[in-house]
N, C-alpha and C positions, 0 to 999 in steps of 0.2 A: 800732339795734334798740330795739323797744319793748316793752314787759314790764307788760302789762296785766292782770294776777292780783290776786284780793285778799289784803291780808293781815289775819290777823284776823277775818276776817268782812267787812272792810269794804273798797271800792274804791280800788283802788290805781296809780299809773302812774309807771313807771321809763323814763328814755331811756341807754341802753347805748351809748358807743364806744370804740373798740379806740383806745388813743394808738402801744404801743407792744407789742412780743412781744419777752421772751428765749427763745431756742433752749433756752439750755443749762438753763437753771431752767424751762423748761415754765413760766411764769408771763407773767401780762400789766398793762399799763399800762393801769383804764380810767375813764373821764371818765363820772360816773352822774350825769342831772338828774334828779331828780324832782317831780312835780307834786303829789302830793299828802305829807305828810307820818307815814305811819303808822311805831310803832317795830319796830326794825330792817330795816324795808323792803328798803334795799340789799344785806341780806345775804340775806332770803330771795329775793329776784329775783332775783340773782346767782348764788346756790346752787339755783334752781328750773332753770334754764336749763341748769345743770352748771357753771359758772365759780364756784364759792363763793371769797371775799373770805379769802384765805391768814391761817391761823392762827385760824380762825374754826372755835371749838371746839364753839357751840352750831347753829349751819344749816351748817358745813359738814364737811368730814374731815379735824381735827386732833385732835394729843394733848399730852401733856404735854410730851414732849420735842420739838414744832416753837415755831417763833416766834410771839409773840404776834400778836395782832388786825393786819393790817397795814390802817385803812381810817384814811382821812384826808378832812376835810373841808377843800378851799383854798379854796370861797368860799360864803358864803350871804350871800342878798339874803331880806327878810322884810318887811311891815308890822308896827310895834308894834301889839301887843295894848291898849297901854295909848293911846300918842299919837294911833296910826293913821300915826307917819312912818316913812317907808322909811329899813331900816335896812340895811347893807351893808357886808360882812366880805372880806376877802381875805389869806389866806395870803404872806406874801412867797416869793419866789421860790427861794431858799433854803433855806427849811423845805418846800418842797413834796419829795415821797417822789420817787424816781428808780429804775428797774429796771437 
């Protein structure tokens, strides 16, 4: 799915996929690219759609007594701003989040 809204005022583009569903926790596993980098993007395209990013007390419907932020970053690829060389991040495997 793709999530072509601005946020901010300015243009934005989300790519959405479902990895994994629990039943019993009504929650989902999902894999967000995005193309452009505005802040909190993920959570408002997530939460525009109706899926808001669990524990996400600002864009979406939590409170004090649920669990914090669950959003987790396992890879980013970037050009340095400064070098211009591609830079590229990855999560081990282990620390990636599990439903």
């Amino acid at each position: 799915m793709t999530i072509d809204s601005e946020v901010d005022g300015k243009p934005a583009r989300s790519h959405a996929k479902l990895l994994k569903y629990n039943d019993e926790q009504n929650r989902s596993l999902v894999q967000v690219k995005i193309e452009s980098g505005r802040k909190h993007q993920i959570r408002i395209h997530m939460a525009s759609i109706g899926y808001p990013v669990v524990g996400d007390r600002q864009h979406g419907i939590a409170d004090a007594s649920e669990v914090n932020l669950q959003l987790t970053s396992c890879y980013l690829k970037f050009p340095c701003p400064i070098t211009g060389e591609e830079k590229e991040f990855e999560l081990p495997q282990r620390l990636r989040p599990a439903l």
